[in-house]
C-alpha positions, 0 to 999 in steps of 0.5 A: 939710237941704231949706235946704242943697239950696235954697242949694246949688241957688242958690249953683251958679247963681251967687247970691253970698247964697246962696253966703255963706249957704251957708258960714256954715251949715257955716263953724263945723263945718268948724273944728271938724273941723279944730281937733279933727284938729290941735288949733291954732287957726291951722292949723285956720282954714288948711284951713278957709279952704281948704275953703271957696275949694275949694267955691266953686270946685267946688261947679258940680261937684256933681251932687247936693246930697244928698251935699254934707256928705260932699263938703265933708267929704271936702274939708276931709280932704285940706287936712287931709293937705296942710297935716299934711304941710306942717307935719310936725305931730304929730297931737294932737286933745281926744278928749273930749265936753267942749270946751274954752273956747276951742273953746266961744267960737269954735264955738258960743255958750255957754249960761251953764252955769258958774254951778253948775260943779263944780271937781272935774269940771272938774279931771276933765275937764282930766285927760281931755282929756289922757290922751286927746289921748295916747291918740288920737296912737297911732292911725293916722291913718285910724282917727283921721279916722273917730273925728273924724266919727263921734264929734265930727262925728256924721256917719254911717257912709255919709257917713264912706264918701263922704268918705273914699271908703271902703267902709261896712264897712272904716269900721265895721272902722276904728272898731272897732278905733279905740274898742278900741285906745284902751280898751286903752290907757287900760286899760294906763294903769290908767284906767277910767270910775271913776277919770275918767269917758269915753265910748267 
């Protein structure tokens, strides 16, 4: 993003507009990183309140502004780890292409597609949504982390590598083995994409 690489390039230089720009562009996006690895609210602005005084802090740091995605993500990641590990929480994430209302209202302004809802979707959607977060608490964590990036994310396999500080294949290896094991899993549970619809 040639905007990102100019207010970066500002923001190291020391430009306050450019630094509070810069955290508005990506504030929302690191949330919901966060929010999908722990699926609550308060520990999801937690890491990204400390991701984003982290950046400021080291943002001098980056030699190049190309890699900054996976730098900032590779960020948010750790803070992620530490405050699991403060927490001992159970990791449970909405491994679902649907978001919730409360994720919709914070993370992006919703368009009005309510108005021609389908209640019987919509149950389906809620089903999923737990069947999944179920499903995802039995992946390993690093196969989880990649399945956040790669499928809610979208960030590319590359970029996953850098933030990780993985090789590009064990990330392919990682979620490859990640998709397998959760159809398995639903398989196991006698759910298919006839019975609820998914995407994996």
């Amino acid at each position: 993003m040639p905007q990102t690489n100019f207010l970066i390039t500002a923001a190291k230089e020391g430009d306050a507009i450019a630094l509070n720009q810069l955290v508005k562009q990506w504030y929302k996006r690191i949330y919901n990183f966060a929010l999908k690895y722990f699926g609550d609210h308060d520990q999801a602005m937690e890491v990204t309140q400390k991701t984003f005084i982290s950046m400021n802090k080291n943002l001098k740091s980056l030699q190049d502004e190309h890699r900054f995605k996976p730098w900032l993500y590779r960020i948010a990641s750790n803070y992620c780890h530490e405050e699991a590990r403060r927490q001992k929480t159970k990791w449970v994430f909405p491994f679902m292409k649907v978001q919730s209302k409360t994720d919709q209202d914070f993370i992006q302004n919703s368009e009005s597609t309510d108005r021609n809802s389908d209640p019987e979707k919509e149950f389906g959607s809620m089903e999923l949504k737990q069947v999944l977060k179920k499903a995802l608490a039995e992946l390993p964590e690093e196969q989880r982390l990649v399945v956040i990036m790669k499928e809610y994310e979208g960030l590319k396999i590359r970029e996953i590598a850098e933030a990780m500080d993985i090789s590009e294949n064990t990330v392919k290896s990682r979620l490859y083995y990640a998709l397998g094991s959760l159809k398995k899993l639903l398989a196991q549970w006698n759910i298919n994409q006839e019975t609820i619809h998914y995407e994996l």
